[in-house]
C-alpha positions in Angstrom: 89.6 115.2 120.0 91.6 117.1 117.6 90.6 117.1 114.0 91.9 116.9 110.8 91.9 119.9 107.9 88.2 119.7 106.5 87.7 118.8 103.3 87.0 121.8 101.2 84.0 122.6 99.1 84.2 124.2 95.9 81.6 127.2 95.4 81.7 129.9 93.1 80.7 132.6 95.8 83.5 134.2 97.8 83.5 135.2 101.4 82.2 139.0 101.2 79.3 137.5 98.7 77.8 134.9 101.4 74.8 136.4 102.9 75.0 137.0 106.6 73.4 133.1 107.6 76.1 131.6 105.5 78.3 134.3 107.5 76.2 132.7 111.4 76.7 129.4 110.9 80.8 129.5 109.8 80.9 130.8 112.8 78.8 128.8 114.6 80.5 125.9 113.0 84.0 126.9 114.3 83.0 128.0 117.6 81.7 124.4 118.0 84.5 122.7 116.4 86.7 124.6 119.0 84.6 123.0 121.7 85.2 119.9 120.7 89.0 120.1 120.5 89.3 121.3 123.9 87.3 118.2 125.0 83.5 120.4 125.7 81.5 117.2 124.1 77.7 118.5 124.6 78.6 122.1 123.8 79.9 121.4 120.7 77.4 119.2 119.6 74.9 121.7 120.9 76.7 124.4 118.3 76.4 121.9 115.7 73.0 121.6 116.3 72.4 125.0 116.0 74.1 125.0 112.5 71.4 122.3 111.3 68.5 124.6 112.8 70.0 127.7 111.1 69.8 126.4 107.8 66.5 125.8 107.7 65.1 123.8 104.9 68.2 124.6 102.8 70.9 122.0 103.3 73.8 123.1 102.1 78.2 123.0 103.5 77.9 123.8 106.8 75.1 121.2 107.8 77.2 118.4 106.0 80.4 119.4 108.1 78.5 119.8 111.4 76.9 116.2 110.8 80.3 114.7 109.9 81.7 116.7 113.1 78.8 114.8 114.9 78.6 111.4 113.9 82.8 111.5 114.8 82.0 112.7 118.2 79.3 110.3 118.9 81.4 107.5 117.8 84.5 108.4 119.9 82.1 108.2 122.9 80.7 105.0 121.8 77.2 106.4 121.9 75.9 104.1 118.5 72.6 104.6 119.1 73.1 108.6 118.5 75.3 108.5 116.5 73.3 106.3 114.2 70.7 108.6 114.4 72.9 111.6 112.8 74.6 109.1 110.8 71.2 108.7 108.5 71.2 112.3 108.6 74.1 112.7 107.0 73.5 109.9 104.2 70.5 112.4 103.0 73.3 114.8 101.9 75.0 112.5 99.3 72.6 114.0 97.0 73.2 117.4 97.6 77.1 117.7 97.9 79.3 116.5 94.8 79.9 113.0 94.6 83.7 113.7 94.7 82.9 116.0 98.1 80.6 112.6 99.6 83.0 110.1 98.4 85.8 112.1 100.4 83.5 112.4 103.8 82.0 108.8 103.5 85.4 106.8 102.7 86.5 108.7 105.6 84.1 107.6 108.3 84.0 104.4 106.9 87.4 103.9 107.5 87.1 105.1 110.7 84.1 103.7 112.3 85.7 99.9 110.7 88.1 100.0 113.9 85.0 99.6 116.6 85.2 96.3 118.4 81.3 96.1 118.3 80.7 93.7 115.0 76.8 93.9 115.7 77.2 97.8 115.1 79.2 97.6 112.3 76.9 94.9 111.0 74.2 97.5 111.1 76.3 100.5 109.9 77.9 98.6 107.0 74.2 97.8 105.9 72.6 101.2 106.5 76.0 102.7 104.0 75.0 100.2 101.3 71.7 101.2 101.5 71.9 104.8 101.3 74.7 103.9 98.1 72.2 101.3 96.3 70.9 104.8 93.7 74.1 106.8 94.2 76.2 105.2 91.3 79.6 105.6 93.7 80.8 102.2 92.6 84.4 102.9 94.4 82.9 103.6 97.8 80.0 100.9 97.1 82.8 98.4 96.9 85.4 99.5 99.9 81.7 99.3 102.1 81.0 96.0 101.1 84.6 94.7 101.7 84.5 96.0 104.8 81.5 94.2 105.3 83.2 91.0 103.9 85.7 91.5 106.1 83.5 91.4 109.2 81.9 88.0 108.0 85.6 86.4 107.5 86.1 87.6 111.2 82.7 86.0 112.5 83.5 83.3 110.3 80.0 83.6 108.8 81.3 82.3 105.7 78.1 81.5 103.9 77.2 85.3 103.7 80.9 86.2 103.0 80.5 83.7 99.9 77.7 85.7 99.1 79.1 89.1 99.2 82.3 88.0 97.6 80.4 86.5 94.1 78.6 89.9 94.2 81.6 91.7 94.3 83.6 89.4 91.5 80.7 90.2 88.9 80.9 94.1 89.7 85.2 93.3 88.1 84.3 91.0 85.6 84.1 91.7 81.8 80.9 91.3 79.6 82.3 88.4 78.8 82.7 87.1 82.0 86.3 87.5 82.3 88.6 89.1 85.1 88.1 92.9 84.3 91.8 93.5 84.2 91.3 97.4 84.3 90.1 96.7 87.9 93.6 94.9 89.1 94.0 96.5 92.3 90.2 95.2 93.4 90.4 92.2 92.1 93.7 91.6 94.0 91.8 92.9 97.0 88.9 90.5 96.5 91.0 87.7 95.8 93.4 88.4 98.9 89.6 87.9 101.6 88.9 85.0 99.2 92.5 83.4 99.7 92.2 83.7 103.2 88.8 81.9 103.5 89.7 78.9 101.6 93.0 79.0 104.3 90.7 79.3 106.9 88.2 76.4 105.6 91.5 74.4 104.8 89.9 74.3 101.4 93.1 73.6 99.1 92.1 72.7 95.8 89.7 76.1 95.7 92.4 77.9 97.2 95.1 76.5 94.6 92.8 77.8 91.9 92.1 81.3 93.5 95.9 82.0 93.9 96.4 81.1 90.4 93.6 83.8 89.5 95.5 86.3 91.7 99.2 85.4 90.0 97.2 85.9 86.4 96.4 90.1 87.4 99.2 92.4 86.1 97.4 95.6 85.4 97.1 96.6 88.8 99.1 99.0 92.3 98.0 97.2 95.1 99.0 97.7 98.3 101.6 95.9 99.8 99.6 94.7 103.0 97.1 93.1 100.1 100.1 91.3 98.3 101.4 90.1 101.6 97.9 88.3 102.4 98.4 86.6 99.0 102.1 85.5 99.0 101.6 84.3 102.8 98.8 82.2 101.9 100.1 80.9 99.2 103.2 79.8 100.9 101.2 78.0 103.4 99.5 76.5 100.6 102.9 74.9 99.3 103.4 74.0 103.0 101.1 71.6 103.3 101.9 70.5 100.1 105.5 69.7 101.1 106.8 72.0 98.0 109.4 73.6 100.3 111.4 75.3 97.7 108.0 77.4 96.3 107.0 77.8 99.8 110.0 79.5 100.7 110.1 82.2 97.7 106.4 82.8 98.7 106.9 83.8 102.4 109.9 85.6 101.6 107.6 87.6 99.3 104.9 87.9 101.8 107.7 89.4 104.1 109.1 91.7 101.8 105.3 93.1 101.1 104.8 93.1 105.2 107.9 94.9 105.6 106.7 97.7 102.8 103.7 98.3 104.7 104.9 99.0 108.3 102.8 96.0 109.4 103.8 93.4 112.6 102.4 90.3 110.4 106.5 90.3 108.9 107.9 88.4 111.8 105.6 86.4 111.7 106.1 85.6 108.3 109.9 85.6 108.4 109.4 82.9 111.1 107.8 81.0 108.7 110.3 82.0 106.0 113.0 80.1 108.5 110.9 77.2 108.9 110.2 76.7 105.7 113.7 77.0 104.9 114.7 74.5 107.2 112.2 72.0 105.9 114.2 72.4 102.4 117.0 71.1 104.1 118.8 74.0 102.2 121.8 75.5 103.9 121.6 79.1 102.7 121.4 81.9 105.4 118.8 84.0 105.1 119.9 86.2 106.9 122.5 87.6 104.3 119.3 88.9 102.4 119.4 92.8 103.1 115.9 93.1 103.9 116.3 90.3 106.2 119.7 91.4 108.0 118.0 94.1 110.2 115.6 91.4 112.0 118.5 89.0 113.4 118.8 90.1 116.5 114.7 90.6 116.9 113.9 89.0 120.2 111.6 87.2 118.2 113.5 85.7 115.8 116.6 85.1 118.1 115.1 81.5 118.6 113.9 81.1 115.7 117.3 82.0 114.0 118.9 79.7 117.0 116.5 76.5 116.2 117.7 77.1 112.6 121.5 76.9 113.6 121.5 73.8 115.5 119.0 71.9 112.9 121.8 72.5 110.1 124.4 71.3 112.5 122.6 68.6 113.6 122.8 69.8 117.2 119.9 67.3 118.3 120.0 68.2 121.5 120.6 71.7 121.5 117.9 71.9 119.2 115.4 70.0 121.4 116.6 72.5 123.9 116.1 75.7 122.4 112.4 74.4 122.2 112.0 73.6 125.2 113.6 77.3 126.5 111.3 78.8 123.7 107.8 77.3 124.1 106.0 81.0 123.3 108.1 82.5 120.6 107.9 79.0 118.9 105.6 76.3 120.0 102.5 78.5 120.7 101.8 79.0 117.3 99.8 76.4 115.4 100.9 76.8 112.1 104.6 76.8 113.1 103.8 73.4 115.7 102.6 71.5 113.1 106.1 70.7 111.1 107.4 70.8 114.1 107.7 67.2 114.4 109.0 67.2 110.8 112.0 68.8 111.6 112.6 66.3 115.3 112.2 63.7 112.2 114.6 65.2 110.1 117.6 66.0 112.6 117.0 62.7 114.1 117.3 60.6 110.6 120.8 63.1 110.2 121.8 62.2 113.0 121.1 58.6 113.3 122.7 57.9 109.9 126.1 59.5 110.5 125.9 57.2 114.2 125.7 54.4 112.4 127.5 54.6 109.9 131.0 53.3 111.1 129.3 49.5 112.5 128.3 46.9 110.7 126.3 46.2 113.8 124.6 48.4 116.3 122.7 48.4 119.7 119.6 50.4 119.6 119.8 50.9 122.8 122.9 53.1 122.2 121.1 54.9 119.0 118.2 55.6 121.2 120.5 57.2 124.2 122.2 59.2 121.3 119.3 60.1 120.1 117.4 60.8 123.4 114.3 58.7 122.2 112.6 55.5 123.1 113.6 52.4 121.4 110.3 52.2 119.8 111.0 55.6 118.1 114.4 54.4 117.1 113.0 51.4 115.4 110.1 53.5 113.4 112.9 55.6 112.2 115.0 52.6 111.2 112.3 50.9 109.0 111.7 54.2 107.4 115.0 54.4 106.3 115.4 51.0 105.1 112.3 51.1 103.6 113.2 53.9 101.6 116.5 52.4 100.9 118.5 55.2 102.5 120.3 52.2 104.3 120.7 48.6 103.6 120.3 47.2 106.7 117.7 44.7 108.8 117.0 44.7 112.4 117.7 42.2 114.7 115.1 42.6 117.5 115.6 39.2 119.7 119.2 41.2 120.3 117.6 44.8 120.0 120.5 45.0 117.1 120.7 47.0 113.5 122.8 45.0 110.8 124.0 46.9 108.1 124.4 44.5 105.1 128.1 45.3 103.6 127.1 43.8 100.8 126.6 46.3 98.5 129.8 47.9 99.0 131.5 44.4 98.4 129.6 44.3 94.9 130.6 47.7 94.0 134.2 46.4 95.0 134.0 43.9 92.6 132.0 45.9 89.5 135.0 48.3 89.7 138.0 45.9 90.1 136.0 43.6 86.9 136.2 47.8 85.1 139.8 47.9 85.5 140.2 44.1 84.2 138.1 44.9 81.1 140.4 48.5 80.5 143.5 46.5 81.3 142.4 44.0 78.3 141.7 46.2 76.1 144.8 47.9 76.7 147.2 44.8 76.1 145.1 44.3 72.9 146.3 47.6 71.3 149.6 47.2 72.7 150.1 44.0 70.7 148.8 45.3 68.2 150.6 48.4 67.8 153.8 45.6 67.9 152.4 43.3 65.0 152.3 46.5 62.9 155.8 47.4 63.3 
């Protein structure tokens, strides 16, 4: 129950000029406040009480601080209904401290009241803020309230009244013109980072193609890391599921970097990703030379991640189908990670079935599938992908369950170069001769 230094309150007067109430209720302020830390709940909230009655009709400091003292309590107990009560309470005051002394207070309790489980409560508290901040021209703490409350309709996935809350929000930073307000970067990054996440959410990629774009454009703004994080890792699932591995990559190593910044858990997440992504890419670089990267190698998390990567680049089929198998919660249980999962079986299975074949002329599928560790059926998908994209000149025999490579190609090239030398050779005896005739 310990508290933090009070936020001070500038007033001309000094101690020996306060009149002996001011004088009662510091002390009956403290006295209660010392209640409280020692963990005496309803005697300190009996002594704040007794500061509110002792100020009669006069609000002034020490009601405001005994309110805030209050409402904290209340909360920590989980009694909403109270604390609810003193809550409203303490809204009246907003127009009777500074608005830098009510900004302080309210960002405050805001910020601590947004960690309850209870999103009905906050539903109601969130509301009852905005309503008390509707005439108080505090446009800072009128818009970290209505995030907050944006933030609990993402969560709900009441996404029709986050739409709502999120347009009101984009016109409070936009210019006269309509424009993006560029002098109000860091909530506009902030705005766009809920809004990214939604169209993620909703699977919505063209709208969520144009609101990264919007976020790139903002310059003019000192976000916090955890912020840009949101915006790189959703934008590099973005490029995920657009197959742009390479820009997928630079984004989640971004979003890692930003995640790493903040102190937050999301970056091992996101470095799994990073790995996936650069696996996709087929791109043999090892990320783990990167010094922000180096310190997470040996993370039981990543260790199988890190392993997967290993084997996929040494086409290691079955070591990498192993590792899976040994791995099923650090890898498989998440979606996003599952879902290019069979991408990469495809991938180290094409690798490896093109260097097994590629001694023969002719080949038993029966043998590619046992190398493989696949059915046949599998074997032939793979082989009419291949020939089909003309990674292999071949056709397959299936009354004999056979792949025929066609030589021919190789026999033409054979012949274009040898008909090369022939021409050079030509040529050659033509200025020889010549040379001769002139001498």
């Amino acid at each position: 129950m310990m508290e933090d230094e009070d936020y001070e309150f500038d007033y001309e007067d000094s101690d020996q000029e306060q009149d002996d109430g001011q004088v009662d209720m510091e002390n009956e302020y403290y006295t209660a406040k010392g209640h409280l830390q020692d963990g005496q709940l309803q005697s300190a909230l009996e002594g704040f009480q007794k500061v509110l009655d002792m100020q009669s009709d006069s609000k002034g400091e020490w009601g405001f601080k005994a309110l805030k003292q209050m409402v904290k309590a209340l909360f920590r107990q989980s009694r909403y209904d109270e604390m609810m009560k003193r809550y409203k309470e303490l809204l009246v005051y907003l127009h009777v401290v500074t608005k830098n002394q009510s900004e302080k207070v309210m960002t405050k309790i805001v910020d601590f009241v947004s960690g309850s489980p209870d999103m009905d409560f906050l539903e109601t508290f969130y509301d009852t803020t905005l309503t008390a901040l509707k005439d108080s021209l505090n446009e800072r703490l009128w818009f970290k309230t209505n995030m907050k409350l944006a933030k609990l309709w993402f969560d709900k996935h009441e996404f029709n009244r986050l739409q709502k809350i999120l347009k009101e929000l984009h016109r409070s930073c936009t210019t006269d013109a309509g424009q993006d307000d560029q002098k109000k970067g860091t909530q506009l990054l902030e705005l766009y980072s809920l809004e990214i996440q939604m169209h993620t959410e909703k699977k919505d990629n063209k709208k969520l193609r144009s609101t990264y774009e919007q976020a790139m454009k903002v310059k003019s703004a000192i976000p916090h890391p955890l912020i840009m994080g949101v915006i790189h890792e959703c934008g590099g699932k973005m490029h995920m599921q657009e197959r742009d591995w390479a820009s997928a990559s630079k984004c989640l190593f971004d979003a890692f970097k930003n995640y790493d910044e903040a102190g937050n858990q999301k970056r091992i997440q996101c470095l799994k990703y990073l790995i996936l992504g650069k696996m996709l890419s087929m791109e043999d670089a090892n990320i783990f030379e990167a010094p922000e990267v180096k310190p997470y190698k040996q993370d039981p998390e990543i260790t199988a991640m890190n392993d997967l990567m290993m084997a996929y680049q040494r086409d290691e089929i079955k070591n990498f189908e192993n590792i899976l198998s040994r791995n099923q919660k650090k890898i498989m249980e998440d979606p996003f990670i599952r879902n290019y999962i069979q991408d990469l079986l495809k991938n180290i299975r094409t690798q490896v079935l093109v260097k097994t074949i590629k001694p023969y002329t002719r080949i038993k599928i029966p043998s590619i599938a046992a190398e493989l560790n696949i059915p046949e059926s599998d074997v032939e998908a793979l082989l009419v992908s291949l020939i089909l994209d003309r990674k292999i000149i071949a056709k397959i025999d299936q009354v004999n369950h056979m792949l025929v490579l066609d030589t021919a190609d190789d026999a033409k090239s054979k012949y274009e170069a040898l008909d090369q030398w022939r021409e050079k050779l030509s040529a050659l005896h033509a200025t020889v001769i010549n040379k001769i005739g002139q001498t």
